[in-house]
Each structure stands twice: as C-alpha cells, then as structure tokens.
N, C-alpha and C positions, 0 to 999 in steps of 0.2 A: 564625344570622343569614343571610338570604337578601340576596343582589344582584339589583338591576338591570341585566343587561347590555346594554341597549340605550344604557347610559347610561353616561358615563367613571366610574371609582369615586373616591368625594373618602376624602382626607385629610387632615386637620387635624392641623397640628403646636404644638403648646405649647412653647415656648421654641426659640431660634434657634442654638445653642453646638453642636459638632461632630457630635453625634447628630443635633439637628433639622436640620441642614443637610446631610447626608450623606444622612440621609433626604427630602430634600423635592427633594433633584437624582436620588434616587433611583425616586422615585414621578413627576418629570415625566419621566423617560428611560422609566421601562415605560406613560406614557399618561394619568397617574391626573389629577385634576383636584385640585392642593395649593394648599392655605393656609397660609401660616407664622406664626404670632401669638409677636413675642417685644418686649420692651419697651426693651431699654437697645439695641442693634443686633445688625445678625446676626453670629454670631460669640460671641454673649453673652460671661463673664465672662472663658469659657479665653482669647477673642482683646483682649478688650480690658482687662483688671484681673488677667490670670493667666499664663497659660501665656506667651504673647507678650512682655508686656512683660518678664517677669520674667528669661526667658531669653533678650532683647535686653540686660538686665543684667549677666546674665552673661557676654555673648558681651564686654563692654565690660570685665570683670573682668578674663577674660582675657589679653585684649589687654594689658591695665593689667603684668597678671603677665608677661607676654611680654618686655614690654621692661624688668622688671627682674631676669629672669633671662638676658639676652641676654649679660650678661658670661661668665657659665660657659660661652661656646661662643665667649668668642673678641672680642665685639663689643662696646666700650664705648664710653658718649655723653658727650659733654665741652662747656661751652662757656668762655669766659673771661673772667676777672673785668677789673675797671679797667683793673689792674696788666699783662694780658695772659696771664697764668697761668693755665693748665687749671685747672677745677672741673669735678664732674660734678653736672651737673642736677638736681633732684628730678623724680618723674614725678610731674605733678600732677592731679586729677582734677575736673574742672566737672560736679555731679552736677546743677545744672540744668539745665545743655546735654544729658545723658546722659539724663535723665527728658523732657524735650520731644522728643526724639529719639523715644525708646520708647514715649511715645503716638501720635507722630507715625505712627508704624509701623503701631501695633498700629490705628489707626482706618484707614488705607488699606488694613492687612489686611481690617477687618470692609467699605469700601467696596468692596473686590472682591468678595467674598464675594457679597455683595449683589445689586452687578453679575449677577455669573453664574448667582445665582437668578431674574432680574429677563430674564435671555437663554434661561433653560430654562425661561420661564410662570409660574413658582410666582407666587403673589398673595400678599405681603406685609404683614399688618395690624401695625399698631403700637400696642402697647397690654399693657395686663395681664387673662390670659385667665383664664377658671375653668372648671370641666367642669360640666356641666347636665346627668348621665345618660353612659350609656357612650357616645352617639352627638351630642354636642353641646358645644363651645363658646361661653360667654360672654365678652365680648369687650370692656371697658372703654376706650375708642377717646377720651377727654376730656380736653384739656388745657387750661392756663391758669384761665377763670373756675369757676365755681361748676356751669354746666353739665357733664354730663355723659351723650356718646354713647355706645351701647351697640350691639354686632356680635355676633348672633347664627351660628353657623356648626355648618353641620350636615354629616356625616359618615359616611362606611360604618368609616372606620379614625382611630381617635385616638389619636397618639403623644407622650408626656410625653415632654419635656429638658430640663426648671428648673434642672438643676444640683444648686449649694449656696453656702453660704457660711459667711466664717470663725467660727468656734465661738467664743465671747465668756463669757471668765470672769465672772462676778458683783464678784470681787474687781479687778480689773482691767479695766477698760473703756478699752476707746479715744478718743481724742480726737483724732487728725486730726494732730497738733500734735505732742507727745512720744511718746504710745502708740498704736501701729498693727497692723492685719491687713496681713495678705500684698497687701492690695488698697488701701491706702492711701500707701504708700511714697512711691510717686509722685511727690510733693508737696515731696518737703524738696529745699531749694535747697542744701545742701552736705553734705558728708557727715558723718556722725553722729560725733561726738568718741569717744564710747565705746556703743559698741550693746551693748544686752543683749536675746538672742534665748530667749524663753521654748518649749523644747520643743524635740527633736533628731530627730523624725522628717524626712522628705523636705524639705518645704518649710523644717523650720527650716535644717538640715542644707545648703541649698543658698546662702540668704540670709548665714548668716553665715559661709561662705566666700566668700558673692561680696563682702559689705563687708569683710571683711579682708584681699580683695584689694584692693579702693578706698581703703584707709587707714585705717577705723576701727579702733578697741581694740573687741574680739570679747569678749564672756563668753554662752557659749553654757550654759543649764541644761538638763539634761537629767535626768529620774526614774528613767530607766535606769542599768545597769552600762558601757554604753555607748552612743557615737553611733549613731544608725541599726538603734533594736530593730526585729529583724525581717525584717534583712536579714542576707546571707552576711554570718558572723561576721568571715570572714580579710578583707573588703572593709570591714567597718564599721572597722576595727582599722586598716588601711593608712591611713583617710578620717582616723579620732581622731589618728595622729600625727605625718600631716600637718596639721592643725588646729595640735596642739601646736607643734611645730615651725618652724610659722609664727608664732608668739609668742598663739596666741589661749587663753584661758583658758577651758577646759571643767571644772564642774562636775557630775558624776557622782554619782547616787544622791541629787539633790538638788530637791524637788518647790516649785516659787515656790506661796505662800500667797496671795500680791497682788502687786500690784505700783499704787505712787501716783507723780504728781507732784512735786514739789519748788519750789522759784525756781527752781532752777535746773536740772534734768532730771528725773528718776526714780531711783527705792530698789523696789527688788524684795525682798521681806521674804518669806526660805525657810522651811518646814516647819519646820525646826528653831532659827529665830530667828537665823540668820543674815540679813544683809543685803548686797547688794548696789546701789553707787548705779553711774549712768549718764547720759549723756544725755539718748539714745533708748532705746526698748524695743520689739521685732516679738514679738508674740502669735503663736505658729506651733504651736496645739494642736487641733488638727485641723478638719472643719468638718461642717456642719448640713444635709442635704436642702431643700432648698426645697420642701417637700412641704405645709407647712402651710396649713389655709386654701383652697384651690382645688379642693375639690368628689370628692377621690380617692376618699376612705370612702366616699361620700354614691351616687357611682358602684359600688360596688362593688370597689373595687381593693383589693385586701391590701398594709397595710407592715408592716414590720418595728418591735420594738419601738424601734428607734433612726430610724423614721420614714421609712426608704427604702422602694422598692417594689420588692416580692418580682417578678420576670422569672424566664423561663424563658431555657436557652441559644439562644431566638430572637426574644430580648427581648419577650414576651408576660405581659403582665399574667393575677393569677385572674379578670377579663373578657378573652373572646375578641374583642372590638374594640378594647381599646385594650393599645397596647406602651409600655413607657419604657425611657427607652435614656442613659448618662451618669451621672453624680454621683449625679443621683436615684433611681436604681437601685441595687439589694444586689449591683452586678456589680463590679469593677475599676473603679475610679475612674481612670481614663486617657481622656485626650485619642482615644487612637487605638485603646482599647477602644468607646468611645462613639458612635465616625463606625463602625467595623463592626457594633455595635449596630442604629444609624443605620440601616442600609441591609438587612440580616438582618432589620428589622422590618417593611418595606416591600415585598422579598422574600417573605417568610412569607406577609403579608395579601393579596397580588394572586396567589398561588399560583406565581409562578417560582422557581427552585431554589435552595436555600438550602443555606450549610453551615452547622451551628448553632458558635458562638463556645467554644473551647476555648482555657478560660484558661489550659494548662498552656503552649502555643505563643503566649503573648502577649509582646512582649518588654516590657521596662520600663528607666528609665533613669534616675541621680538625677544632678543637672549642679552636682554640686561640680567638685573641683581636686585630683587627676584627678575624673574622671566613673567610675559605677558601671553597668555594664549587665548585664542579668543575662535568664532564659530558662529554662523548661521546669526541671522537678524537680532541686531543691536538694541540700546537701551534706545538712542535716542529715536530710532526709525518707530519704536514703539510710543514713544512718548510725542512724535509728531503725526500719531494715525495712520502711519505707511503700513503698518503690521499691528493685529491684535493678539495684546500678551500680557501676562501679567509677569513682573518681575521680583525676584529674590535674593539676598545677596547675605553669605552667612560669613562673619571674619573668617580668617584663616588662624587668629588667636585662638579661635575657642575649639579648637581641633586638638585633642590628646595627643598624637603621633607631633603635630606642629610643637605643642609645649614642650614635650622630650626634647625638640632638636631645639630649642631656644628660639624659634621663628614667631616673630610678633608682626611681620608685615606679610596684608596678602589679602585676600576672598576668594572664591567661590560663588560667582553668581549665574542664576539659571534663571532663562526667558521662557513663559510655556504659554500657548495658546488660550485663550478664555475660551469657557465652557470644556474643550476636550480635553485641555490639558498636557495636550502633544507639546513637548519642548522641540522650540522653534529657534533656539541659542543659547550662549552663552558666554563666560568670561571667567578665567581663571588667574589669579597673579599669583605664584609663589615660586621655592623653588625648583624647577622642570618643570613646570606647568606644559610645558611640550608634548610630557608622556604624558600628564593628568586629563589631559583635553580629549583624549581618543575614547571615552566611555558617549561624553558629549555629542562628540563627533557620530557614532556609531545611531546613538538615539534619534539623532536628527533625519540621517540617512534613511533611517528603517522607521520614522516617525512612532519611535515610542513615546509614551504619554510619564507622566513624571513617576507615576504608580507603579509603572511596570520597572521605569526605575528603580526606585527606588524597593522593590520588591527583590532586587540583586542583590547577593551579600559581600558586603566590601569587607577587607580582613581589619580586623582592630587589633590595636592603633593602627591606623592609616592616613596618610594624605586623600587616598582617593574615597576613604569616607564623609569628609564635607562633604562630594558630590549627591550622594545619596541621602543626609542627611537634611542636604537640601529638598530634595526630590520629595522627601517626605512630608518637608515639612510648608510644603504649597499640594499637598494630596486633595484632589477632587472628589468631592462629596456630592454620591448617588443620589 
C-alpha cells in the first residue's frame, strides 16, 4: 500500500469503546486526519452498559458491606424506637436511586470522552458502519423516517472496535423484565428477592456478589468444580467461601438447561432435572464478537471459528490496512488491553515506535468481595514446567494494616524465576487488589528481581507491604 505524503494520512475508526477511542486520540496527536463511526456513544458498551456502570455497582456494594461490617472494628449504628430504646437500623438499599446514579455516570463518562475527541479534531459520525474493501467505510447516517443517509468514508488505515455482546441461550432468552444480560440490570427498581446467576466466570462471579451484598438471596450455578474456572485455584477457593459464608448458595458441577418465566419469577431447570425457582435470573455465559454482518470476510480479514478477528501483537489484521483492537479481537478481552491495542495500532500504521502488546505483563482484575488481581505467569503454568519459578504466598491475615481494618480473608502471592529471582507473576486477593497489583505489575515489566523489591520501602501499616514482605522473604542468596 503506497501513501500520499503531501497529504495528512486518514483513519477510519469503527466503533467508539476503549480501542477506537484510544485510537482515534491517538492518530489526532501524531497528525492523522480521523473519523470515528460508532453508533450507541463514545465509549460504546464498556462505558455505557458494561465496565462503568457495573463497577459503579459494585463500588455501592461495597459501601453497602462497609457499613455492615463496621461493628467488628468497634462502630455500631443505633436509632430508637417510640419507647426510646436503642434499635439497630437495617442498611437499606434504593436500587433505583443506585441505577439512575450509575447511568448517570456512565453517560457523563461517554459525554467526556466525547468532549476530548471533539478538542483533539477527530470528526465524529453517528451511525452504523460496514467496511466496503480494505480502504473504506459505509456509513448508515439515518434516523427516524423511512429515509436513509449514507457516509461514505475513505481511508489509508481502518481500525475495527465493535466489541461484543452478551452470549444468548436458545433455551433461556431474555426479557428485560425477569431474565437479563449483564447489560440490562439497569432497569429493576429494587432489588431482586432471590437472584439466580447463570454462569461463574468473571462477570457472573462479580454480579452475584455485588447483589448479595445489596440484599438479594444469591444461588450462583456454575458447570464447573468451582467458582472462577481459570483462574488461581487458591483465589477461586478464598472467593467460593466467602460466597458461602455470606449465606449465598453456589451449585457446583451443575449446567442450567433453561431457564423460563413463571407468575411469578423464574425456575431455572438443571441438566439433571433439578430445579431451581427465583425471582430474577442474570445470564452471565459469556459473549459474541460483533463481528457479523459488516463487510470483514468480504474485505479480506481473517476470523476465528468463534468469529473474532485474528490480530497480531500490533493489532494488525491478515490485511495490512486494517487493525482491530478490543472484544472483537482473538486478543484479551479487557478494557485496558483494548485502549493499548488502540493506540499500538495507530502507532504501527503511521510508522512511530511501537511496543508490541505482551499479554503475559497485562494485569487483570475481578471486582468481587475481596477483589482478585492477578499478573504475568501463574502457579499452575509453573507447577506444569511451562515457566521456571519458585512460588510464595504470605496470608493477607498476618499484615498489620489488614488486622486494623478487620480483614481475615486474602494473600499475597509472588512467582520469581529460579536462580535470578526476577518476579515473573503474581496474585493478589484482598480489598482493591486492583491498586495493590501495580508494584507487581511494574516489577515484571522492567523484570526486577524480588531483592530489588523488596529493597522498596512500603509505608507501615500498609496493604501494600505483604508485597515486599514477600519479596523478602523468597531473597536470593549470593
């Protein structure tokens, strides 16, 4: 493919969610001449039906949980009846107020977004796009009547960011009402008398902890042996009993068949003819590329049998003009894999320097109660010879800052290479582990050794001194 350089090079972005907008602030800072074509707002679904709202949810969970475990450190709330007599309160929770809130949010997120595309040049079309060849968008621009405009846009560089969406059983369809995707929640004005969450990976795993924080009765099904296949076993285990523990009922080794209606809620009807009735019901079994439909084959792009599109680690499509980057992609479906993506692909096409994306330094995080964070090569990849490492794992009890705040559940575990000692991963579960992972994260990246670590001084009390405490305490001897 030849350029014109007398001329700014364009870029056409399909879809507007962390990739295409990572990308398209990325292509008007090195000069390029972008178009952003995305249809629900920018932001797409992560900011406005996903990532945002969900974990404005949580953030309200917590809170929820906060003030009912504030007695164990001491702080009890009282008010009093007719008589004058102490009572203690219930903590009560207004899940409409909490859902108008977290759209609230999540649309001032995407109106920033916006904003700052709209202050770095990028040209904004609204609409639903298709590809016309490797070097062209079609551009469905028509709202309201029967008419319909169409925007042509043409291209030295086309970057897909469609996303996905949630995966829809045949037996189990959603209705808005009782049965929901991860993107419909939104909607119920109080909270679910008895939820039943179909599916125990990430998104389920997050959901029905954060509603058995708000009050619901939780029955979480899961096909697996456990919560969270896929993840550090000793993490998935600490997450299951606390689950349990919190009175929520997880069934194990058990695959929903359907799941219908009722008068009066929902009956989830298991593999093995068991039943389960409920209220509500959250679908949380995984989800679909939005890849269908919009011109990829046609162009020439290669996807995968499960309809993603094959990228290179510089988000580069098997055409050399166009990259996709996010959900739609065979890469890590993370928010914050997607915006590096994003910007790697933008990089690559206008020739400045790029590092290509190594998923082993990506960190990741699941926002139950504790949170899971985890980084670079795992216990078990060590424990089947994939990676040599020796591993460490220190409670999160025996942390001073932890015993202050009443926290008994959690670790700290650090992977470091044999002989050098270079930490090569790790795994965190407590509260935010989110923020606590970025020391981890950092060491990996710039492959410091546990000593250099741990040769850092963490403030005490702290959380983030297990990390070091760790570090020490696997120190390699000269």
């Amino acid at each position: 493919m030849s350029y014109e350089f007398d001329r700014k090079q364009r870029i056409a972005i399909l879809g507007g969610g962390p990739g295409g907008y990572e990308a398209a602030l990325a292509g008007a800072q090195l000069g390029a001449e972008v178009t952003l074509v995305e249809r629900v707002g920018v932001g797409g679904s992560a900011v406005l039906t996903d990532v945002v709202p969900s974990k404005t949810l949580i953030a309200t969970a917590e809170a929820s949980n906060s003030i009912k475990e504030a007695a164990d450190l001491g702080v009890q709330f009282f008010g009093r009846n007719e008589s004058g007599r102490p009572v203690r309160p219930e903590v009560a929770v207004n899940l409409s107020a909490v859902n108008a809130r977290l759209l609230r949010l999540a649309r001032q997120q995407s109106d920033d977004m916006k904003s700052q595309l709209i202050k770095a040049g990028v040209r904004i079309v609204e609409g639903d796009g298709r590809l016309d060849g490797p070097q062209r968008l079609i551009v469905s621009t028509g709202r309201g009547s029967g008419a319909t405009d169409f925007d042509e846009i043409d291209a030295d560089t086309l970057i897909v960011s469609v996303g996905a969406s949630p995966r829809i059983l045949p037996t189990a369809q959603p209705d808005g009402e009782r049965i929901f995707t991860w993107t419909q929640l939104y909607t119920l004005q109080s909270v679910p008398e008895h939820l039943i969450v179909v599916g125990s990976g990430v998104t389920g795993a997050e959901f029905a902890s954060a509603y058995r924080a708000l009050g619901s009765e939780v029955t979480l099904i899961s096909s697996r042996d456990q919560v969270l296949p896929g993840e550090d076993a000793d993490a998935a285990r600490v997450i299951e009993d606390v689950f349990k523990r919190n009175g929520m009922t997880v069934l194990s080794k058990s695959r929903a068949s359907s799941v219908t209606r009722t008068d009066t809620g929902v009956v989830a009807t298991l593999a093995d003819g068991r039943t389960v009735e409920g209220s509500h019901c959250l679908l949380a079994v995984g989800s679909i590329p939005n890849t269908a439909g919009i011109g990829l084959e046609e162009a020439g792009v290669q996807l995968t049998e499960s309809g993603h599109i094959r990228v290179n680690r510089v988000a580069r499509t098997s055409m050399p003009s166009i990259y996709a980057a996010g959900d739609c992609s065979d890469f890590l479906p993370l928010a914050s894999v997607a915006s590096m993506q994003g910007r790697a692909a933008v990089f690559h096409a206008m020739g400045d320097a790029v590092n290509p994306t190594e998923l082993r330094n990506v960190t990741s995080n699941i926002f139950t109660q504790p949170e899971i964070a985890t980084v670079g090569w795992t216990q078990k990849q060590i424990e089947d010879g994939v990676a040599q490492g020796t591993i460490y794992k220190l409670p999160l009890a025996s942390n001073p800052r932890a015993k202050m705040q009443g926290l008994k559940e959690g670790f700290v575990k650090l992977f470091a290479r044999t002989g050098s000692g270079t930490v090569i991963g790790g795994v965190i579960v407590a509260p935010h582990a989110s923020e606590l992972i970025l020391p981890i994260a950092i060491a990996i990246e710039h492959r410091l050794t546990v000593d250099q670590v741990a040769r850092a001084f963490a403030v005490y009390p702290s959380l983030s001194g297990s990390i070091t405490d760790a570090a020490r305490a696997m120190h390699i001897v000269a």
